[in-house]
Every structure is written in C-alpha cells, then in structure tokens.
C-alpha positions in Angstrom: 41.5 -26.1 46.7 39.8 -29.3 45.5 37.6 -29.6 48.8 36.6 -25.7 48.8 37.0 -24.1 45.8 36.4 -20.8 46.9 39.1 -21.2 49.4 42.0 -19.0 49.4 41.0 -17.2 45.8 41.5 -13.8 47.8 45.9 -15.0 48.2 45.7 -16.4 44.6 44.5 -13.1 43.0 46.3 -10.0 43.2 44.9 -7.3 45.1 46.2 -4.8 42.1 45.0 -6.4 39.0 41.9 -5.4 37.7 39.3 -8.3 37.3 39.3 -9.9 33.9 35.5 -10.5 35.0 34.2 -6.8 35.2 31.7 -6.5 31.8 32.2 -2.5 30.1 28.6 -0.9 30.7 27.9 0.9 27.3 25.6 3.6 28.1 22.2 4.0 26.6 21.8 7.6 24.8 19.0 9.2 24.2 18.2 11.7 21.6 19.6 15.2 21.0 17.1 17.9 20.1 17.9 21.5 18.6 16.9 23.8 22.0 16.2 26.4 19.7 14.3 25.1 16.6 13.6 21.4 18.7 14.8 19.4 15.8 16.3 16.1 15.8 19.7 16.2 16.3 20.9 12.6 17.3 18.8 9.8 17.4 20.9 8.4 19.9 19.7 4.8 21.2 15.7 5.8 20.2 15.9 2.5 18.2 15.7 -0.1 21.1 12.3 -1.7 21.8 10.3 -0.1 24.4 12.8 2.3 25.1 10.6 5.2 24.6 8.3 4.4 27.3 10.7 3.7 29.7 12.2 7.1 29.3 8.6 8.3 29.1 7.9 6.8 32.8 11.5 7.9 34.0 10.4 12.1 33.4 7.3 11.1 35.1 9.0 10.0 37.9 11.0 12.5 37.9 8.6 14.8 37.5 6.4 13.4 40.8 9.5 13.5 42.8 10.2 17.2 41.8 6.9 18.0 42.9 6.9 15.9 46.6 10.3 17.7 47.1 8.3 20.9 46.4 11.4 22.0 44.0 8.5 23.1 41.0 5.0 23.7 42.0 2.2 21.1 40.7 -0.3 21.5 38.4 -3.8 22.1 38.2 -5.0 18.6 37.4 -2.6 17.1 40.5 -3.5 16.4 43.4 -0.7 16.4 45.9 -0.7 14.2 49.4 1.9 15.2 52.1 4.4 12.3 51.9 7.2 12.4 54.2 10.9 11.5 53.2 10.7 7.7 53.5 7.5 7.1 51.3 9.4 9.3 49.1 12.3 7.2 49.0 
C-alpha cells in the first residue's frame, strides 16, 4: 500500500457501504408565482448573485430548442434554420 496507494482500495472498501465521500446536492429553487393573480409566492433561491440571468438564458434555451424540435411554432421576429439532430444536441 506504501508503493501504490491506490492499490487494492477496491478489497479494502466494502462494496455495500455508501461512501463517506459523496457531498448532499441541495437544489437551487426558484420562485413560486400565483398562476392565477401571478403574485409572488416563494422567493425561493432568487437571492443568489446572477441567478436570475442564468435562469433567464436557461428559458431561452429552452425556448430555441422547443422551436428546432418544432414542438411550438416560432415567432415572427425568428428566423428559423433547418438544423438536424446533432447540431441540436
């Protein structure tokens, strides 16, 4: 074990136990609006720097994709090119 330490740790660890090593994800929330009225319900995690316009850019990707699948039809102002499934991956 001294000449390779990363001999043999597969026999020393038990294939059962979970890893003390795994880190718990929390998961980033974003905020809860009335459907009805579109009030704020939850802010959620709307606090954290630059985290608007990263969920900003995520619904415009989202959005694009939507549109190159041809699942919702595009809008007036966008012009669409013909991309084919690995461009769009």
């Amino acid at each position: 074990m001294l000449d390779n330490p990363l001999a043999d740790q597969q026999k020393l660890e038990s294939p059962h136990k979970r890893s003390v090593y795994n880190a718990k994800k929390t998961p980033i929330r974003r905020p809860k609006y009335d459907k009805k009225t579109g009030e704020l319900i939850d802010i959620g995690d709307g606090d954290i720097p630059g985290i608007q316009d990263l969920w900003e850019r995520i619904d415009h990707l989202e959005h694009w994709i939507a549109i190159l699948e041809k699942k919702i039809p595009p809008d007036e102002t966008t012009t669409v090119i013909e991309v084919d499934s690995y461009r769009l991956y």
